[in-house]
KOLMAR-488327 format. One record per atom (N, C-alpha, C): chain; atom name; x, y, z. Coordinates in steps of 0.1 Angstrom, whole numbers. Example, Ala and Ser with C-alpha at 12.3 -4.5 7.8 and 13.67 -1.06 7.14 Angstrom:
! residues 2
DRENKE   cadena   atomo      c1      c2      c3
DRENKE        A       N     132     -57      78
DRENKE        A      CA     123     -45      78
DRENKE        A       C     132     -33      78
DRENKE        A       N     128     -22      71
DRENKE        A      CA     137     -11      71
DRENKE        A       C     129       0      79
This chain:
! residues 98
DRENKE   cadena   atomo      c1      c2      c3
DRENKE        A       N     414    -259     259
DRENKE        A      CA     411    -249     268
DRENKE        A       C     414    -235     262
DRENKE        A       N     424    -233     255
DRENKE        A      CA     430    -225     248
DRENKE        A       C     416    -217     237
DRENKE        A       N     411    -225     229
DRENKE        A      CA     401    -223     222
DRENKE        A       C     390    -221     229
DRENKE        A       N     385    -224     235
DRENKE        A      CA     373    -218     244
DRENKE        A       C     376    -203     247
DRENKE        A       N     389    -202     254
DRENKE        A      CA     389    -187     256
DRENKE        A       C     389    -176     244
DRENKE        A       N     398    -178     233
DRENKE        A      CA     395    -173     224
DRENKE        A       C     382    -174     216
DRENKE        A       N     376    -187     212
DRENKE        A      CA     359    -186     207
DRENKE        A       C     349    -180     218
DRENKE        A       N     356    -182     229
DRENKE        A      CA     339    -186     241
DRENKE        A       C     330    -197     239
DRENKE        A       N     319    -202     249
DRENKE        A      CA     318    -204     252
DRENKE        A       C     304    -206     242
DRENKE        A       N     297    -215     238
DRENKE        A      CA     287    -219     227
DRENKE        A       C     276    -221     234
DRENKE        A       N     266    -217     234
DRENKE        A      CA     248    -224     240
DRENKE        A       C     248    -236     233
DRENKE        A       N     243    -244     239
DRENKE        A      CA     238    -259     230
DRENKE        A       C     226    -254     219
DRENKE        A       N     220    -246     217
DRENKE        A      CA     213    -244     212
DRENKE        A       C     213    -234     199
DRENKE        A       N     223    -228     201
DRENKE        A      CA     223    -216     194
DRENKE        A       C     228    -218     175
DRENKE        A       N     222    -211     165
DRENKE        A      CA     221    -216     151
DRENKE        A       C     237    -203     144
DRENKE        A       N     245    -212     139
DRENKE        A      CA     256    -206     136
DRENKE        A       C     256    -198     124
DRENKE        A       N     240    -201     121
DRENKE        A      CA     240    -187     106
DRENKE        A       C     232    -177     110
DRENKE        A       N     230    -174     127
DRENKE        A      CA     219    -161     126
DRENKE        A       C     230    -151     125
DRENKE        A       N     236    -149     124
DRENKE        A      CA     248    -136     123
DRENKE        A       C     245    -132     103
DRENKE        A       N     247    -143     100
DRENKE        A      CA     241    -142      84
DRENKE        A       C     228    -140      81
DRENKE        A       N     214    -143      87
DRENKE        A      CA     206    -145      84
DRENKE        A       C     201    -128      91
DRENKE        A       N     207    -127     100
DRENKE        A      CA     208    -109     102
DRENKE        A       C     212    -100      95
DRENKE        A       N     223    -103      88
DRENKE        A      CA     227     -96      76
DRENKE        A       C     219     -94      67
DRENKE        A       N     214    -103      64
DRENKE        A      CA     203    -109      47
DRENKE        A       C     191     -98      47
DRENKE        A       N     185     -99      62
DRENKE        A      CA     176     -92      67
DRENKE        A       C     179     -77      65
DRENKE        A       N     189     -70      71
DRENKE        A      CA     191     -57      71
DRENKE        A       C     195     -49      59
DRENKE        A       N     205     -60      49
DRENKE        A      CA     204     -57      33
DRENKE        A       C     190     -56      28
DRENKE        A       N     181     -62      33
DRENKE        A      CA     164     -64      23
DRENKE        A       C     158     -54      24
DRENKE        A       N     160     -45      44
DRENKE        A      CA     154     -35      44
DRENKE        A       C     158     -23      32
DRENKE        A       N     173     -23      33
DRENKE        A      CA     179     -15      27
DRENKE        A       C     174     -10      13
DRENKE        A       N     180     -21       7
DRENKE        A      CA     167     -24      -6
DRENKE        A       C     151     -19     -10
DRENKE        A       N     144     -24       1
DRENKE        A      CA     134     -19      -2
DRENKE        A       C     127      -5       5
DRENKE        A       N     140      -1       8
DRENKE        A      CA     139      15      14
DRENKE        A       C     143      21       8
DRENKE        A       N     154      24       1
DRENKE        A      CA     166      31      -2
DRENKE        A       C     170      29     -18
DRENKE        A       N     173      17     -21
DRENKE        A      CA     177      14     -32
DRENKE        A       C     164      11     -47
DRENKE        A       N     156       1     -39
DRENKE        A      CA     146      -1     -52
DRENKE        A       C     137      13     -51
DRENKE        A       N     136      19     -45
DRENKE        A      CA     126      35     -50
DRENKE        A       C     131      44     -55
DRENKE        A       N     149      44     -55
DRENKE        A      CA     157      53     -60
DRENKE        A       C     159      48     -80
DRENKE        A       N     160      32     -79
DRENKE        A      CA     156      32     -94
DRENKE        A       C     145      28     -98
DRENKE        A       N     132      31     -89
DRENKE        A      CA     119      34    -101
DRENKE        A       C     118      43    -103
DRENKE        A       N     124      54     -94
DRENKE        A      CA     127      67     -98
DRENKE        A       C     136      70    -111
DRENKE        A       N     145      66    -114
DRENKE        A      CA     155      67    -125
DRENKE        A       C     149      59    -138
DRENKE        A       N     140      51    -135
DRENKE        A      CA     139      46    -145
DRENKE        A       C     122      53    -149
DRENKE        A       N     116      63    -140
DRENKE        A      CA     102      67    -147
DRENKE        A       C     107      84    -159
DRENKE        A       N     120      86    -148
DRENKE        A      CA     127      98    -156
DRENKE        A       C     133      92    -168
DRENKE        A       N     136      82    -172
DRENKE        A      CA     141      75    -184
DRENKE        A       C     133      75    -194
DRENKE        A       N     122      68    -189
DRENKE        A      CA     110      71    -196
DRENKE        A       C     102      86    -202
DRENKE        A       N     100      93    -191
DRENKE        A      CA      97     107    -191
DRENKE        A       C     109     113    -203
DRENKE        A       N     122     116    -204
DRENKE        A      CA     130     122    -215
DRENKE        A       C     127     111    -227
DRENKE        A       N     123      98    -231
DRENKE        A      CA     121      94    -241
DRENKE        A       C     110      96    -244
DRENKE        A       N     104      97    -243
DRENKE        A      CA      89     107    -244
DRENKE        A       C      87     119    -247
DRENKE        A       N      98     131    -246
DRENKE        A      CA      94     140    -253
DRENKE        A       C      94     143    -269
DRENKE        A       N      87     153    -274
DRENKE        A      CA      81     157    -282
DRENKE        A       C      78     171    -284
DRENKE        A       N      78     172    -300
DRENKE        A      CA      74     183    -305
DRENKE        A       C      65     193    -298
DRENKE        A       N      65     205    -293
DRENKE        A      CA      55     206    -288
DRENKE        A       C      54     209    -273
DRENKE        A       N      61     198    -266
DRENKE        A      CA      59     197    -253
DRENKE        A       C      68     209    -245
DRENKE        A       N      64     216    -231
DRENKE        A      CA      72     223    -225
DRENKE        A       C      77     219    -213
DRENKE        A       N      90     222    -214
DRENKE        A      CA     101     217    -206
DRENKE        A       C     106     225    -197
DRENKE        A       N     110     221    -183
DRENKE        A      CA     121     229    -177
DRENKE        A       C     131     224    -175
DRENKE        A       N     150     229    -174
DRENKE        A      CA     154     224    -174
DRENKE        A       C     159     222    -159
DRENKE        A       N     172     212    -153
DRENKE        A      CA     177     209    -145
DRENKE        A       C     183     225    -136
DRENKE        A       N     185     236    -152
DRENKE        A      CA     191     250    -143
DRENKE        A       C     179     262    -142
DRENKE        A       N     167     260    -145
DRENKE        A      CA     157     263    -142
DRENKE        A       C     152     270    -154
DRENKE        A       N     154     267    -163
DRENKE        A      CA     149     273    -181
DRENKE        A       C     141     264    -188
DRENKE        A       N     128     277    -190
DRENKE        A      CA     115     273    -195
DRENKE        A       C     115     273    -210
DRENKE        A       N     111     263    -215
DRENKE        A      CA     110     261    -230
DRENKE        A       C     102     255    -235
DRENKE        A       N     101     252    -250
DRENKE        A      CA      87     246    -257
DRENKE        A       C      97     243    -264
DRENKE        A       N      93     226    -268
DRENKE        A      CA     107     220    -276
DRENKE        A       C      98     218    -290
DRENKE        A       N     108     224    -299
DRENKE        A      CA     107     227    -314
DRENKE        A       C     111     215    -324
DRENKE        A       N     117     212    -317
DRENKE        A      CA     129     195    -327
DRENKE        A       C     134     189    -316
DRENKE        A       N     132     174    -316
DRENKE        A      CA     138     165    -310
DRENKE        A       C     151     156    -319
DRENKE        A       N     159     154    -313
DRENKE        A      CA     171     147    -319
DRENKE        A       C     172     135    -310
DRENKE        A       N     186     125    -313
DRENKE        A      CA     187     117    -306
DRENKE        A       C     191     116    -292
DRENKE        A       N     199     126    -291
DRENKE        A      CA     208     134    -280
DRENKE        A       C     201     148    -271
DRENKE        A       N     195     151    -280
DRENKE        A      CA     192     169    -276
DRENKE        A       C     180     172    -282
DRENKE        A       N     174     184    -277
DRENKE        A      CA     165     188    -283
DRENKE        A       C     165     205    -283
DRENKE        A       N     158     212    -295
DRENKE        A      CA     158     226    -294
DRENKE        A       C     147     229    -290
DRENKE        A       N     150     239    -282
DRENKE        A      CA     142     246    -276
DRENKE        A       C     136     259    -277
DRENKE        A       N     123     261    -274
DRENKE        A      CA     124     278    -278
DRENKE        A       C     122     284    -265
DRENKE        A       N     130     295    -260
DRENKE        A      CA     131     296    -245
DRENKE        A       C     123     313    -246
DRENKE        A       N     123     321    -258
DRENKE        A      CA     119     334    -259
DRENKE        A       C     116     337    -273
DRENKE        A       N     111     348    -279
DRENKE        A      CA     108     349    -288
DRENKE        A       C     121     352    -298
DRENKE        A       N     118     346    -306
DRENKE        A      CA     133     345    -317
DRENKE        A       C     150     343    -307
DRENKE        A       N     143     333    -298
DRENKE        A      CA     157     328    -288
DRENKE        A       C     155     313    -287
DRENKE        A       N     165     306    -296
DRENKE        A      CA     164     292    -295
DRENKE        A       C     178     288    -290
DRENKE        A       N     175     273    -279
DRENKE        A      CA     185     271    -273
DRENKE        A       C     187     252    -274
DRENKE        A       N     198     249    -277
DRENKE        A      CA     198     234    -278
DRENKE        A       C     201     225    -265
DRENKE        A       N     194     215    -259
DRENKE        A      CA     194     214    -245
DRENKE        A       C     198     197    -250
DRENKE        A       N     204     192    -236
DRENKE        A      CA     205     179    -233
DRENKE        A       C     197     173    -229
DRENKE        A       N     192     163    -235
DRENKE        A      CA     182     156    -229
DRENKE        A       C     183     153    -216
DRENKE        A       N     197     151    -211
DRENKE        A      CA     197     145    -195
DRENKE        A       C     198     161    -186
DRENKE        A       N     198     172    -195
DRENKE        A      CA     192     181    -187
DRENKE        A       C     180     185    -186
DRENKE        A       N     172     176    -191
DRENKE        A      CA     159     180    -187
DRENKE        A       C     152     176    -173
DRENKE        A       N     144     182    -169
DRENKE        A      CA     139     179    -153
DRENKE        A       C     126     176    -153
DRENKE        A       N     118     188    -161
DRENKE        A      CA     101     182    -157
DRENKE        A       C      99     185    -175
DRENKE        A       N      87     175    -176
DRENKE        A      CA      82     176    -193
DRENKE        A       C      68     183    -185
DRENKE        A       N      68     198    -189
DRENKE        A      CA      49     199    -184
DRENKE        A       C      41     202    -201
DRENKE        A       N      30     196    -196
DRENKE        A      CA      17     195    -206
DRENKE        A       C      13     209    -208
């Protein structure tokens, strides 16, 4: 008697994993809202800074325009003005424009 009051009271019919199977569901949205577009996003920008090159112009994350002169492993220099070169971080970079 005791346990009834504390559990309540069961349907004959009812499935003891829809509380889980609710869960499973609401994590999937999540995922496929929220989580997987945030890293195809991170991973097209991953691609996009491996990709630069000689040549190409850059802006960065603090809003500085440049044409990159030398690429390194880490960094690349930049020419941001005439006889003004600036050495930038690759993870500061924001947009590669053509």
């Amino acid at each position: 008697m005791i346990d009834q009051l504390l559990v309540g009271p069961t349907p004959e019919g009812s499935n003891p994993f829809a509380p889980l199977i609710f869960m499973a569901l609401i994590f999937g949205v999540f995922w496929f809202l929220l989580i997987r577009p945030q890293q195809k996003k991170e991973k097209d920008r991953r691609a996009m800074i491996a990709a630069v090159k000689k040549g190409d112009n850059v802006v960065t994350v603090g809003g500085l325009y440049g044409k990159v002169l030398q690429v390194e492993e880490a960094s690349v220099l930049a020419q941001v003005d005439d006889n003004v070169k600036v050495r930038i971080d690759k993870n500061a970079i924001s947009t590669v424009r053509e």
